[in-house]
NUDREN-778599 format. One line per field, with one value per atom (N, C-alpha, C): residue number from 0; residue in one letter; atom name; x, y, z. Coordinates in pm, 1 decimal, always signed. Example, Ala and Ser with C-alpha at 12.3 -4.5 7.8 and 13.67 -1.06 7.14 Angstrom:
// NUDREN-778599
resi <- 0, 0, 0, 1, 1, 1
resn <- A, A, A, S, S, S
name <- N, CA, C, N, CA, C
u <- +1319.0, +1230.0, +1320.0, +1285.0, +1367.0, +1290.0
v <- -569.0, -450.0, -330.0, -225.0, -106.0, +3.0
w <- +780.0, +780.0, +780.0, +708.0, +714.0, +787.0
This chain:
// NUDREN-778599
resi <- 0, 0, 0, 1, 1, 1, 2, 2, 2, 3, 3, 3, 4, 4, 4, 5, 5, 5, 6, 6, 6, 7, 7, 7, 8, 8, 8, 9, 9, 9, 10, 10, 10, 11, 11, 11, 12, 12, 12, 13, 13, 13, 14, 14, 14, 15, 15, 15, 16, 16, 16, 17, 17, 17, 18, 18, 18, 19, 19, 19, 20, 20, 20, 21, 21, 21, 22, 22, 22, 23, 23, 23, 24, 24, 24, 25, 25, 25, 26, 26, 26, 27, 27, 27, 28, 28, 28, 29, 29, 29, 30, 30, 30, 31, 31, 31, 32, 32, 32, 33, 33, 33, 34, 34, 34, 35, 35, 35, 36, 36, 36, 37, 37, 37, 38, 38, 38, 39, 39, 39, 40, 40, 40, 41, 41, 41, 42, 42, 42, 43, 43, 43, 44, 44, 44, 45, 45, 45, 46, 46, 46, 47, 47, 47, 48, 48, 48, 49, 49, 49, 50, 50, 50, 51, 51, 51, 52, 52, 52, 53, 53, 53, 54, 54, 54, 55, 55, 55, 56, 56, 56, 57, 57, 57, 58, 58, 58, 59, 59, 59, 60, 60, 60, 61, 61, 61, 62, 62, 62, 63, 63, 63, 64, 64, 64, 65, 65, 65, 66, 66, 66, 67, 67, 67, 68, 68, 68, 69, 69, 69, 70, 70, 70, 71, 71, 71, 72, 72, 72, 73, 73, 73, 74, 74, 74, 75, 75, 75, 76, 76, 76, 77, 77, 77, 78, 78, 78, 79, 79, 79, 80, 80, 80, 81, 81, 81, 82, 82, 82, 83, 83, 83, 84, 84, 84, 85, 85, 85, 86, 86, 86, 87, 87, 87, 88, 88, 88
resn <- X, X, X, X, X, X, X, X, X, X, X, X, X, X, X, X, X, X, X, X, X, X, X, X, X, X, X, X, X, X, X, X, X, X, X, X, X, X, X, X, X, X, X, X, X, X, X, X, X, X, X, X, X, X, X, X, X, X, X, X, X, X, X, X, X, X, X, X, X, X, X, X, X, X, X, X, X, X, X, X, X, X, X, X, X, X, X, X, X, X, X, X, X, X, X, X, X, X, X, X, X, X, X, X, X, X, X, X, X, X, X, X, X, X, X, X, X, X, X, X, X, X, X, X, X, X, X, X, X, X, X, X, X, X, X, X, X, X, X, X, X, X, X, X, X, X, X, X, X, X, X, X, X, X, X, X, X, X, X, X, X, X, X, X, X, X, X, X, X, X, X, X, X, X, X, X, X, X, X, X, X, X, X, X, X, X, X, X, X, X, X, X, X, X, X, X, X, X, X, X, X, X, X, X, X, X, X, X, X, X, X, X, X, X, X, X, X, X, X, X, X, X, X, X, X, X, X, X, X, X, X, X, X, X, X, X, X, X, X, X, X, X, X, X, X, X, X, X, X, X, X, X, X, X, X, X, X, X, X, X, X, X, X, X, X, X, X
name <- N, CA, C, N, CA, C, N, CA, C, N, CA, C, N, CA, C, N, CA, C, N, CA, C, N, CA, C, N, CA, C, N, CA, C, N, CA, C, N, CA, C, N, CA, C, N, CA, C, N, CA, C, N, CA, C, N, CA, C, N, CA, C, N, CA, C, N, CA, C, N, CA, C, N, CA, C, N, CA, C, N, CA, C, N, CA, C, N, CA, C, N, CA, C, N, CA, C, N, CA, C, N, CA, C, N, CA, C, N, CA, C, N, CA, C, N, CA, C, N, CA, C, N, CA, C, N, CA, C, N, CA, C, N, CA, C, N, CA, C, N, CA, C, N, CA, C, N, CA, C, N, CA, C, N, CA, C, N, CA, C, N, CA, C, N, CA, C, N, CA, C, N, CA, C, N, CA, C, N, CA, C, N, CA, C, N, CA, C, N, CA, C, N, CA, C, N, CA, C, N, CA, C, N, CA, C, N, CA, C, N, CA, C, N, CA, C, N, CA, C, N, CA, C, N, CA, C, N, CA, C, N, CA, C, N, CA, C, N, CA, C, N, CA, C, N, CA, C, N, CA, C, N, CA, C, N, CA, C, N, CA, C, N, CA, C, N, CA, C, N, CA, C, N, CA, C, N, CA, C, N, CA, C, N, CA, C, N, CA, C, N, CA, C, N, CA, C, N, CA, C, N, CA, C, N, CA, C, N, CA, C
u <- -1772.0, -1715.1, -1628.8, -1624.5, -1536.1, -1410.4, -1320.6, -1165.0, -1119.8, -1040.1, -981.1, -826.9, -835.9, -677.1, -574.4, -473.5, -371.0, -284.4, -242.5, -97.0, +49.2, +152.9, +234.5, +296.7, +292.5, +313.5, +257.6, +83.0, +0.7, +21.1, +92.1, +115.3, +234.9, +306.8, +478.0, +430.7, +351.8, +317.0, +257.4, +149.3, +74.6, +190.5, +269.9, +355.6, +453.2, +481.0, +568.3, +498.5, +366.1, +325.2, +314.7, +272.9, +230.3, +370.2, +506.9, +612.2, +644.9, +576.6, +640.2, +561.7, +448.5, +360.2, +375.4, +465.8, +453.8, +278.5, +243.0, +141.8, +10.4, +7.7, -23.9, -193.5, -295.8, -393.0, -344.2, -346.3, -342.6, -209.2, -139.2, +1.3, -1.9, +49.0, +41.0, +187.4, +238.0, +334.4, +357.7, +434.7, +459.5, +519.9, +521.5, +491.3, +642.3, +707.7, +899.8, +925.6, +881.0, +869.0, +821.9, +757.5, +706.1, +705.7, +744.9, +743.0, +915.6, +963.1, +1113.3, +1212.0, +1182.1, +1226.9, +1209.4, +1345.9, +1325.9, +1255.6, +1147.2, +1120.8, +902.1, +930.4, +813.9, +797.8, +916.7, +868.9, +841.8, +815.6, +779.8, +594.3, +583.4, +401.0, +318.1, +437.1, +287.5, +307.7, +390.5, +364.7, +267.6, +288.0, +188.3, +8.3, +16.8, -87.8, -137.3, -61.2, -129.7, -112.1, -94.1, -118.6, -273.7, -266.6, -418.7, -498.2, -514.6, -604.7, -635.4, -500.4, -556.8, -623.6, -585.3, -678.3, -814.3, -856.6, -952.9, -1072.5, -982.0, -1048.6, -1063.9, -981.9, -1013.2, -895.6, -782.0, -713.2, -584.3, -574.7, -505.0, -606.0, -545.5, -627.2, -526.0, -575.0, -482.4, -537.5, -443.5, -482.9, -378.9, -453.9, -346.3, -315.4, -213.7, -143.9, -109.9, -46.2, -16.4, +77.0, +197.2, +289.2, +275.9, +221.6, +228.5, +102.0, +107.2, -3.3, +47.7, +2.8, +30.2, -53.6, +20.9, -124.6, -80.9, -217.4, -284.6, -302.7, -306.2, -356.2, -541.5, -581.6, -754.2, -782.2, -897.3, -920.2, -889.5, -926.6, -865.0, -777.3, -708.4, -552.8, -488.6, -533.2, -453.5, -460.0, -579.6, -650.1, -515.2, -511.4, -458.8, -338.3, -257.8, -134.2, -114.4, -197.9, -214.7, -186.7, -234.6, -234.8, -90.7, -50.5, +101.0, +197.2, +137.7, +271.8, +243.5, +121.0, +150.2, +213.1, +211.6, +284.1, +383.1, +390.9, +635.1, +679.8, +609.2, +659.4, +676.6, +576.4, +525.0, +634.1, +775.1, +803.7, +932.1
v <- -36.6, +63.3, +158.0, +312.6, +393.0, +346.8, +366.4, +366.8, +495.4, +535.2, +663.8, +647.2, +820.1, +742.1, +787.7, +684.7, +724.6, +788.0, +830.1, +986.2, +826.6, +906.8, +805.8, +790.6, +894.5, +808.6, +714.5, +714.5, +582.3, +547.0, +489.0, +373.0, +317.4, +457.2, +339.1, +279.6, +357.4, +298.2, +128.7, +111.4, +56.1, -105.3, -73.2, -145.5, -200.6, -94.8, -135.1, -235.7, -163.6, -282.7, -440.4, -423.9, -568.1, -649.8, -581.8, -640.9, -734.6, -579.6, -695.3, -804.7, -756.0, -883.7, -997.1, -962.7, -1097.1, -1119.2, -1026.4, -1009.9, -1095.0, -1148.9, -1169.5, -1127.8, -1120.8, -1026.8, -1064.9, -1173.7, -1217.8, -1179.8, -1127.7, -1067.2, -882.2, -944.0, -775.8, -735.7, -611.4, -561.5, -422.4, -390.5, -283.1, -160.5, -23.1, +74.6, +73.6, +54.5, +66.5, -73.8, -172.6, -246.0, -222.4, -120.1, -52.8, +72.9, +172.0, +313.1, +394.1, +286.8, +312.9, +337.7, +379.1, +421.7, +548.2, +608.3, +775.0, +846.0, +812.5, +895.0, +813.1, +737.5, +709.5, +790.6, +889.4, +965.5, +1112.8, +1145.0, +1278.6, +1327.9, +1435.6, +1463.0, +1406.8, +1414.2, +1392.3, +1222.9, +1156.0, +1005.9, +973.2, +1026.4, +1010.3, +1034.7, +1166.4, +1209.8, +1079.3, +1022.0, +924.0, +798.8, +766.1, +664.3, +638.9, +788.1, +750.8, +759.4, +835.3, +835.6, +714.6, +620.3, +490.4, +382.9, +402.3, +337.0, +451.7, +522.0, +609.6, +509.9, +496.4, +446.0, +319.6, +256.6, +97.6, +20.9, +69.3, +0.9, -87.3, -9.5, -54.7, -67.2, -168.2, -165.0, -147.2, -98.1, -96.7, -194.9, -263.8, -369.6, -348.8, -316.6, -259.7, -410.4, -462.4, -570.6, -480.1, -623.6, -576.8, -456.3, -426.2, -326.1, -251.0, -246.8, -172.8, -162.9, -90.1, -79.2, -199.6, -257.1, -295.9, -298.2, -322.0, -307.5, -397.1, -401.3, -540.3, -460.4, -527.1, -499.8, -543.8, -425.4, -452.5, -560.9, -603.9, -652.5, -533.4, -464.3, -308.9, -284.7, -292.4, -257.8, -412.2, -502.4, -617.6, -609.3, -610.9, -568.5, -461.9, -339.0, -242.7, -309.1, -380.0, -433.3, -532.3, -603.9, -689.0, -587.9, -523.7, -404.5, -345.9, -311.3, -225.4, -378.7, -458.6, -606.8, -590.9, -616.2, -607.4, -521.9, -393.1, -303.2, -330.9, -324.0, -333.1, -440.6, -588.3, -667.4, -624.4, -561.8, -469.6, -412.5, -347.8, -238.8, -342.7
w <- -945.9, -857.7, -940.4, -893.2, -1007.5, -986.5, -1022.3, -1009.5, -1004.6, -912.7, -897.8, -956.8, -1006.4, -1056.0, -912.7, -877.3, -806.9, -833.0, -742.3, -748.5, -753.0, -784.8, -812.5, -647.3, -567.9, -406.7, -393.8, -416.1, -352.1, -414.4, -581.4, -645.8, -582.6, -506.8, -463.2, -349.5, -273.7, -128.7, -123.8, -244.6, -290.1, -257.2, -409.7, -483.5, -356.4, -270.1, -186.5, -62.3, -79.8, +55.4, +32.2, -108.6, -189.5, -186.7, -234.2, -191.2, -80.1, +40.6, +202.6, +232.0, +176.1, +217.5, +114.8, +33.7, -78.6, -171.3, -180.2, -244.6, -188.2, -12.1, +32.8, +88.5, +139.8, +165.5, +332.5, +386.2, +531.0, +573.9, +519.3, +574.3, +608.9, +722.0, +812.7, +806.2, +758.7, +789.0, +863.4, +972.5, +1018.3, +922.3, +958.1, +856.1, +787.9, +883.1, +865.9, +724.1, +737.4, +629.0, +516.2, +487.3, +334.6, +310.4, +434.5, +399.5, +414.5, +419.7, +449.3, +338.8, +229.8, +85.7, +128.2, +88.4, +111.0, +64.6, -57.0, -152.9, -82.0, +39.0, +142.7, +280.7, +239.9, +389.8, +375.1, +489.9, +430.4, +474.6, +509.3, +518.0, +396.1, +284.1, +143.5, +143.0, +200.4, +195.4, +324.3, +430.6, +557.6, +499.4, +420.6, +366.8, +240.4, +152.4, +78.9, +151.0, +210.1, +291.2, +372.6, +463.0, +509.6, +412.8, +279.1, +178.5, +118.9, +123.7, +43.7, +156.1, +328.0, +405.9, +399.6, +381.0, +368.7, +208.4, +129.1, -24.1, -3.9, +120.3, +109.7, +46.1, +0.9, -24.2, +43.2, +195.0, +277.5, +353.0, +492.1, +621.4, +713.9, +844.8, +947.2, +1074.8, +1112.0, +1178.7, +1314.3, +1437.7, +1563.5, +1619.3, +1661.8, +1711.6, +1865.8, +1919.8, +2104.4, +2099.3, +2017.3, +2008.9, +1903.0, +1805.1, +1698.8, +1598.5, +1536.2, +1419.2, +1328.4, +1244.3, +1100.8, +983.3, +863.8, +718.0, +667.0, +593.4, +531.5, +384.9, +243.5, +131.9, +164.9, +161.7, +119.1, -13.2, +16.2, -199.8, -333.5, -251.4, -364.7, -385.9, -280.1, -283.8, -364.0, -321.6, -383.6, -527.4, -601.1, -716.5, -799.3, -725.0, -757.9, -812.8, -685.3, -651.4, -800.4, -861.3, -981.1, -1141.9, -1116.5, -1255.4, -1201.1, -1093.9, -1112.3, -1164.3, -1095.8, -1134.0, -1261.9, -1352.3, -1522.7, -1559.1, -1489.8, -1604.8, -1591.1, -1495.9, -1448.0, -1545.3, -1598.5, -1614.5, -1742.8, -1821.2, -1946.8, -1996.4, -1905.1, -1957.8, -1985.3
């Protein structure tokens, strides 16, 4: 599969979801749990967000009250290469 390169929003968005979920795939978190970093809001974070459920790297999974996301295998994948680097630096 190609690899696209990510913009550094969808790497924080990414990084941040893998956080709430504890690097989890079966863990659903609501949007306020990973997009709630100031530098996560905003049209251009709304805008890379649906792009990475668009590529497959998030999923959105609707519950009785709310939306929530899931890391895709892509996104988890992804989520594995940002943990090396961080640990890297």
């Amino acid at each position: 599969m190609n690899d696209i390169e990510l913009t550094e929003i969808q790497k924080l968005i990414l990084y941040s979801l893998c956080r709430a979920t504890q690097g989890g795939k079966g863990s659903h978190v609501p949007k306020p749990y990973f997009m709630g970093k100031p530098r996560l809001q905003g049209h251009k974070a709304e805008k890379a967000l649906r792009d990475l459920i668009a590529l497959n790297y998030i999923l959105k999974h609707p519950t009785g009250s709310e939306m929530t996301y899931a890391l895709d295998e892509r996104g988890l994948e992804e989520c594995r290469k940002l943990r090396e680097r961080l640990k890297a630096l």
